[in-house]
C-alpha positions in Angstrom: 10.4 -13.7 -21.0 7.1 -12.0 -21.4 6.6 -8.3 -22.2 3.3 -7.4 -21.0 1.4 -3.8 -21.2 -1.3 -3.1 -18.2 -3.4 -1.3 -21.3 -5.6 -0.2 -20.9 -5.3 -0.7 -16.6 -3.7 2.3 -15.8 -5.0 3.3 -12.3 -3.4 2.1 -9.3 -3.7 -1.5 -7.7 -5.1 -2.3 -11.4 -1.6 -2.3 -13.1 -0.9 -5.7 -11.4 -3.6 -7.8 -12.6 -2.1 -8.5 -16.5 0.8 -10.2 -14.4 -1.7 -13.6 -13.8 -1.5 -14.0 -18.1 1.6 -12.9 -18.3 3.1 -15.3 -15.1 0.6 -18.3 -17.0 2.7 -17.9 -20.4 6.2 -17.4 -18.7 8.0 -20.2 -18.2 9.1 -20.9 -14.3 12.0 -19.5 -13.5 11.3 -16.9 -16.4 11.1 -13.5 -16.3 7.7 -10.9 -16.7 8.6 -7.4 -17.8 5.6 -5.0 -16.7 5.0 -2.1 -18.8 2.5 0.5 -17.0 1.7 4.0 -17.4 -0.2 4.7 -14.0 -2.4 7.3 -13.9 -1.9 9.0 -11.1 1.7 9.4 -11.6 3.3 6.6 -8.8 2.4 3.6 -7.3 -0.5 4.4 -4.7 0.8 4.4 -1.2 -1.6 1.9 0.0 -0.6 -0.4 -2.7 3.1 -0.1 -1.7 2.2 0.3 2.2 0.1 -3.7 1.6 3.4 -5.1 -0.3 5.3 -4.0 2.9 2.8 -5.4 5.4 3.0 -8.5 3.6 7.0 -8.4 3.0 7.5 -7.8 7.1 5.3 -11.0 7.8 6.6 -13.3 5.1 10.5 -12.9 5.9 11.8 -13.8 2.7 8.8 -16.5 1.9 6.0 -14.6 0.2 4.5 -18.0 -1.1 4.3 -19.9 2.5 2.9 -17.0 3.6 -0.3 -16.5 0.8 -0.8 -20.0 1.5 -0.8 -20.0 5.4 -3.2 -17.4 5.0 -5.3 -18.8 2.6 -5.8 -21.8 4.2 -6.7 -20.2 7.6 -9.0 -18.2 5.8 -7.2 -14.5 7.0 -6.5 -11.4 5.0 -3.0 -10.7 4.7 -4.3 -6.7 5.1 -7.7 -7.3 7.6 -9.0 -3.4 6.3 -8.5 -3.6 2.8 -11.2 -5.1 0.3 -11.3 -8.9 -0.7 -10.6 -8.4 -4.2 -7.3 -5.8 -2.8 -6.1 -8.6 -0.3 -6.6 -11.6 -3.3 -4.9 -9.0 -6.0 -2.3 -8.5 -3.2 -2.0 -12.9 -2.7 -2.3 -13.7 -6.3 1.0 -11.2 -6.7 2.9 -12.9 -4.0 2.5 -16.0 -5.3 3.4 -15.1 -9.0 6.7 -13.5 -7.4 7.4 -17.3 -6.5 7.7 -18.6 -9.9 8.9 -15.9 -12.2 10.8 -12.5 -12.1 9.1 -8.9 -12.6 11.0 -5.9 -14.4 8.5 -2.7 -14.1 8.6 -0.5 -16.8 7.3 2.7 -16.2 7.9 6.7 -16.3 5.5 7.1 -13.3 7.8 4.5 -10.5 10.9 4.7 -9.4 13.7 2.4 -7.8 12.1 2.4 -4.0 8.5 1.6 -5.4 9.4 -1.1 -7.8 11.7 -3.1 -4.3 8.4 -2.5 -2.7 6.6 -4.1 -4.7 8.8 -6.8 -5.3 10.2 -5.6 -8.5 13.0 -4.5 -10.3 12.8 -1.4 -12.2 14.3 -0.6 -16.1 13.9 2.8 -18.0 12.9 0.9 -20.9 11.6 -2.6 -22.8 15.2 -2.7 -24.3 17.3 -1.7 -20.7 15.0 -4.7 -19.3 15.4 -7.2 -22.6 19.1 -6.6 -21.6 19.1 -7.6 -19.0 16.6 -10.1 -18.8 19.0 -12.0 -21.4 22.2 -11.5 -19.2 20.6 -14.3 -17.3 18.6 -16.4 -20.0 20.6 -15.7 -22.8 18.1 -18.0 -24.9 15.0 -16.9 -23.7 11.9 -16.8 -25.9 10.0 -13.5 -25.7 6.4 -13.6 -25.7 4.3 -10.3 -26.2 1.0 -9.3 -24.5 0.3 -5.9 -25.9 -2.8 -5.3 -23.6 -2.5 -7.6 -21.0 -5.3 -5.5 -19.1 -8.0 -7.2 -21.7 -6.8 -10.6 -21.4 -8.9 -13.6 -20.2 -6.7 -16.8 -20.0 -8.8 -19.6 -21.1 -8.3 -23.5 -20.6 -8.1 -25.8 -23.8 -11.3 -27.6 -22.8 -13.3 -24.0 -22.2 -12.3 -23.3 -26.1 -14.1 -26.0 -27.5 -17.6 -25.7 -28.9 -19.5 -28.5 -28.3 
């Protein structure tokens, strides 16, 4: 499992983005717990409204879906910005591999499903029951995973 804090992303569609590090770290089948404060006090409507869109056309197959578009070169939401549809893809296709537990006073129950998540009142509540189902899971931390760049092994050498 992977706790990861949006810190300091905390507006918004933003909150998603320290999932790519934290879904890179997390072992397949793992699970990501999300911790976000969001500043406007819930997930923005358009947000959850594009996570519905995209939940009505997939029909249970979120991946197939980012991919068919991809490859056709559509937008999964044709009026929203690139960078909104491709935060939008990228989310769907970590929601293949691993698990998301949000974490947050400003969500509740409805916005988390919508979004593809489950939702926990705390880090602890979720560690519970993250380990219910891996009972012997490692736990990697990502204090701000809103200031991390994953880098390759060949992109941290210096020669």
């Amino acid at each position: 499992m992977t706790i990861v804090s949006t810190f300091p992303l905390d507006e918004g569609p933003q909150i998603i983005k320290p999932l790519g590090p934290a879904t890179m770290v997390t072992k397949p089948g793992g699970t990501v717990i999300l911790v976000a404060s969001i500043k406007e006090g819930r997930v923005p409507d358009v947000l959850l409204k594009a996570f519905d869109t995209a939940a009505k056309i997939a029909k249970g197959d979120s991946k197939s879906l980012v991919l068919k578009y991809l490859r056709e070169g559509n937008l999964i939401v044709p009026n929203a910005p690139m960078d909104f549809n491709c935060a939008l893809d990228l989310t769907l296709l970590y929601l293949s591999r691993v698990g998301v537990i949000l974490v947050s006073p400003d969500s509740d129950s409805d916005q988390a499903r919508r979004l593809g998540f489950n939702l926990a009142t705390s880090v602890d509540e979720a560690g519970r029951e993250v380990s219910k189902h891996l009972p012997n899971a490692t736990v990697n931390i990502l204090p701000a995973g809103g200031l991390i760049v994953p880098l390759t092994e060949e992109e941290l050498s210096f020669h």
